[in-house]
C-alpha positions in Angstrom: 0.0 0.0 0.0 1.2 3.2 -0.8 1.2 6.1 1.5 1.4 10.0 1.0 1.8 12.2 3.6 -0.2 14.9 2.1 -3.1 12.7 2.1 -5.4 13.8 5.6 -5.7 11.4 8.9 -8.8 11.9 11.2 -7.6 10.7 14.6 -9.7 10.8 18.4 -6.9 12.7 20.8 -6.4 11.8 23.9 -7.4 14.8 27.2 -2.9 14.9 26.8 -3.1 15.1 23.1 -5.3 17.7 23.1 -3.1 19.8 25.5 -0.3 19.4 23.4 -2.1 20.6 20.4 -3.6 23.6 21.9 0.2 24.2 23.7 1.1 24.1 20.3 -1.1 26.5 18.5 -0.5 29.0 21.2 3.3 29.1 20.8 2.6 29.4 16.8 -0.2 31.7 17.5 0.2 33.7 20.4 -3.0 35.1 22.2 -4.2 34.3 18.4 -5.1 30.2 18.9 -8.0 31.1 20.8 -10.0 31.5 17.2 -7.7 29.4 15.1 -9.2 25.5 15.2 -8.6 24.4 12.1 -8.2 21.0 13.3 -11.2 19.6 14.8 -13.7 18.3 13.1 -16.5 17.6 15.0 -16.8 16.9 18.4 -14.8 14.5 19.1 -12.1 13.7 16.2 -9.4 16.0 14.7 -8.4 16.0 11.2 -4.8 16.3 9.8 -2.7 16.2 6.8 -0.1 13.4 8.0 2.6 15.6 7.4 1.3 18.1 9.8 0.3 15.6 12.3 3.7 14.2 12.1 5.3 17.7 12.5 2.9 18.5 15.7 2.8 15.4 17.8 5.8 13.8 16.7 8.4 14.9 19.3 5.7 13.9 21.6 5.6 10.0 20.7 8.1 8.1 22.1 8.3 4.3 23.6 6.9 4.6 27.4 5.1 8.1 26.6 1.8 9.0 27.0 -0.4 8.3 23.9 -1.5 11.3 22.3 -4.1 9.4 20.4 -6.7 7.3 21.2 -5.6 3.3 20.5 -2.6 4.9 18.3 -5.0 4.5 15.4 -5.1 7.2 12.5 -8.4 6.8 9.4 -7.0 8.1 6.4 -9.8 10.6 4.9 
């Protein structure tokens, strides 16, 4: 199966990977993330392009760390 990181994920975050996302928008975004949500998609999954998640959660996933999404499952969109 081929894979292209442009192509978008929709993936449940966990209560830590949503911190992480919104501590991440904020130091992007300043006092600005407040209105910027580009991410969520409805009320409880988020939508990516994999490149982006990659970029945003990835020096957050590590062996023994605290899963920043639910079941480590991504859908592709």
């Amino acid at each position: 199966m081929k894979f292209n990181i442009n192509y978008d994920v929709r993936v449940k975050l966990t209560e830590y990977g949503e911190e992480v996302l919104n501590k991440r928008l904020n130091d992007m975004y300043g006092k600005e993330a407040s209105i910027i949500k580009p991410y969520r998609q409805d009320g409880e999954y988020f939508r990516f392009q994999m490149w982006d998640f990659m970029a945003m959660f990835g020096p957050f996933m590590f062996m023994g760390g605290e899963q920043v999404f639910v079941d480590n499952e991504a859908e592709i969109v």
